[in-house]
N, C-alpha and C positions, 0 to 999 in steps of 0.2 A: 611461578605457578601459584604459590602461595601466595605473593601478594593479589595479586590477579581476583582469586579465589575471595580473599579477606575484601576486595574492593566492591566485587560482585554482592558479596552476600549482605555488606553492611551499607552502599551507596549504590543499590543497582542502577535506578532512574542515571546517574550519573554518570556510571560505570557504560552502559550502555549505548551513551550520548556520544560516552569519546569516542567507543569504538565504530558506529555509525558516519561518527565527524570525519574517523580517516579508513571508510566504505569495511570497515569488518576485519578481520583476520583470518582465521584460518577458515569461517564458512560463512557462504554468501550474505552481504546484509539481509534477503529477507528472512535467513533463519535469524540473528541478531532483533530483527522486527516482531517474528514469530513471538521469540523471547520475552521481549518488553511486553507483549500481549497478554501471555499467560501469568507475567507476575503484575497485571494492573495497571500498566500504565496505555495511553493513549499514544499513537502514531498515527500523524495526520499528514497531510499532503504538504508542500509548500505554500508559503500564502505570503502575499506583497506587507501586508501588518503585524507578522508576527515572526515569519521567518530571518535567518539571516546566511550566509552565503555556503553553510554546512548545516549541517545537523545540529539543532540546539533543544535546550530544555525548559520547560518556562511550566507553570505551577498554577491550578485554579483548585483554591484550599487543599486538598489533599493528594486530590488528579496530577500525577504527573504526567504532562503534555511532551511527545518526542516530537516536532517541525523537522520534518524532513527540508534540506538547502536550497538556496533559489540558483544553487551551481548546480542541481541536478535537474533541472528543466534544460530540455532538449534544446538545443540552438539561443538560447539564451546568455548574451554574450556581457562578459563580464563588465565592461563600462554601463552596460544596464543595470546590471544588478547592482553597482555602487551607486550609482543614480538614484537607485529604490531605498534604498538603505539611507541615503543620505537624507533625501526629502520626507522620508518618514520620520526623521529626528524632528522633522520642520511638526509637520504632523499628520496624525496616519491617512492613508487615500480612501477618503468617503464612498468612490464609486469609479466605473471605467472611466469614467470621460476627465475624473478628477486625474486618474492616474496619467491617461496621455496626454492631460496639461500640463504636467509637470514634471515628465519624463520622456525623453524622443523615443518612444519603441520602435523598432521595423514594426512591419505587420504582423510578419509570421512571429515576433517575439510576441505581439500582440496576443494574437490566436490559441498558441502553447500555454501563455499564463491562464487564461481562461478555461479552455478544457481541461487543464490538470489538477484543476481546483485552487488556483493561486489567486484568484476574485470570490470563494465562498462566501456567501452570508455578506457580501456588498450585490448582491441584486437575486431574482428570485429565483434561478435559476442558471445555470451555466450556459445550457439555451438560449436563455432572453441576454446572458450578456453576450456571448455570439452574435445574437439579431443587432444587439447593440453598436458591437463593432463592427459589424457591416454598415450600419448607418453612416459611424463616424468615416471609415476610408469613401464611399461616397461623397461624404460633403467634403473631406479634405482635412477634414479639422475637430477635434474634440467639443469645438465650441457652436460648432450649429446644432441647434436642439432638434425635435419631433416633438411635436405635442403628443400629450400621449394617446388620448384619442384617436391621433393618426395610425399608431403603432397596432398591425397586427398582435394577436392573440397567441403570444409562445410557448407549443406543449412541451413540458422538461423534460428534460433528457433521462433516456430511463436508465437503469444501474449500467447495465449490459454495454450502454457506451461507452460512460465513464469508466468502466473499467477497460475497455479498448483503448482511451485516450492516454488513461494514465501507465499502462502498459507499454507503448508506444513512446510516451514524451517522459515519462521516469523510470520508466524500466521494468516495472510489478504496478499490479494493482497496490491501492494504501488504502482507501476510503471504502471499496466493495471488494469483499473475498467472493472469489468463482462460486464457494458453494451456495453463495445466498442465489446464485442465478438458478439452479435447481432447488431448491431446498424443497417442491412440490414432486421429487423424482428419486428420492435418496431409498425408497419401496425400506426393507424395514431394518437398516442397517445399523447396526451398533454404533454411537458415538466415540471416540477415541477415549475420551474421559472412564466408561465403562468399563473399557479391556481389564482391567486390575482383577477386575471380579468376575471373569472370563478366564481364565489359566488354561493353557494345555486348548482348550474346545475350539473347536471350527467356527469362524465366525468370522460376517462381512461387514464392512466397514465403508464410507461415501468419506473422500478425502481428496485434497492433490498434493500434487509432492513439490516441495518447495525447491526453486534451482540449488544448484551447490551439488560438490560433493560431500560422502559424509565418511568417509573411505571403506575401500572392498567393494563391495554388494550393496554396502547399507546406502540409506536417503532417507529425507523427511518426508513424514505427510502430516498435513493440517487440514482441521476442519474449519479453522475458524473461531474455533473454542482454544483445542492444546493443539501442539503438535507432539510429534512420538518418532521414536525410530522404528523405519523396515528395515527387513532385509529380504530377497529376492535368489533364485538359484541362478548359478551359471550361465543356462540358457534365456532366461528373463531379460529381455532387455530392460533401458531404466524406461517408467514412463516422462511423457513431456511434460514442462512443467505446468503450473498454473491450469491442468485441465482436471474438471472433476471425474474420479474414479470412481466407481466399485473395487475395493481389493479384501479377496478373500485367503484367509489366513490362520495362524496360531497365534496366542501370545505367550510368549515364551522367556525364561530368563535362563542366567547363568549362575554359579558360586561365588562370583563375585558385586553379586548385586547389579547385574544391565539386564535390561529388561528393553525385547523389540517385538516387531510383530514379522512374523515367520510365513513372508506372503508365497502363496500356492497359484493364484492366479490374480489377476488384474483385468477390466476394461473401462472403456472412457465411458461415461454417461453423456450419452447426444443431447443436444439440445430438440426440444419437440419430442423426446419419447418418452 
């Protein structure tokens, strides 16, 4: 525990890499992800240019960058993934059509990389590379063009899907947290960051609760910002995860210095109200 601790506090970026590379320990990686969040580092999706077949850490001046693996794309099968890894030694993939010249994806490996954000910032949208691949399985081949002129006008894809995709083909959202999808609906809720200065008083809060247990009663919620611990009575059931709440509450601590928020009730915020 002590090393653990000494490793956390003096190599977190690092610390947090490993434990990510072999899916977490005792609580689910996205609280491990939560984590990396609130002490400053960046956690991004997979991506065919920077990732590699786990969790890795890679550094822009002082930003420490977490790449989520291209093992954790859904149906994405592992001579693929060496494939990628290898030809990007060669050098990195310009754009889609450069990748399935020089990599045999199935389709649906195709499709998965794309929606989960593993082509970002190689075309304008995740959308237009979608339209893109559809073009290519039509002609058969990476190497018949479209002028562009020809090409429809592709409106991008808005948060709301990319967070279904990446949900879906990695397991959590990475790129959009649920509450940016409400963020015009959270009516006048206390940020998590605030509770400290809150003790003891009644007070609502716009969160969701991160998968994982966190043991007993208790569970995470995040806004996006921090995350904190609840905890919830006997009768409570937990909520699901990844959906945004209202939960109203105390925040409460003990003699031993833990501090959680002492929830009284709970409901989901619908989308459109």
């Amino acid at each position: 525990s002590y090393r653990t601790a000494y490793m956390k506090t003096h190599w977190p970026a690092a610390f947090l890499c490993a434990r990510l590379a072999e899916r977490g320990g005792f609580h689910h990686p996205a609280v491990y992800m939560a984590e990396a969040g609130r002490l400053g580092l960046s956690v991004r999706p997979p991506h065919v240019n920077r990732s590699r077949r786990r969790f890795s850490l890679s550094w822009e001046g002082e930003q420490g960058i977490l790449w989520m693996g291209l093992g954790q794309v859904r149906d994405l099968r592992l001579a693929s993934i060496q494939a990628i890894l290898e030809e990007r030694r060669v050098k990195p993939f310009a754009d889609l059509r450069d990748l399935v010249g020089r990599v045999a994806l199935h389709s649906k490996e195709m499709t998965h990389l794309v929606q989960c954000g593993a082509l970002d910032g190689l075309g304008t949208s995740r959308a237009a590379i979608l339209a893109e691949a559809d073009e290519i399985r039509q002609a058969g081949s990476g190497l018949q063009m479209t002028f562009d002129f020809a090409r429809p006008r592709v409106t991008p894809e808005p948060a709301a899907q990319r967070l279904a995709w990446e949900r879906q083909l990695l397991g959590q959202p990475v790129s959009v947290h649920p509450m940016e999808l409400v963020a015009d609906r959270r009516l006048d809720a206390l940020p998590l960051r605030q509770l400290p200065s809150e003790p003891g008083l009644d007070v609502t809060v716009a969160a969701i609760r991160l998968p994982g247990w966190a043991g007993g009663k208790g569970f995470f919620l995040s806004d996006g910002d921090i995350f904190i611990m609840a905890r919830s009575g006997k009768e409570q059931p937990l909520p699901r995860p990844w959906k945004p709440l209202l939960v109203r509450g105390r925040w409460l601590a003990d003699g031993w210095g833990t501090f959680w928020l002492g929830v009284d009730g709970m409901s989901e915020i619908q989308e459109g109200n």
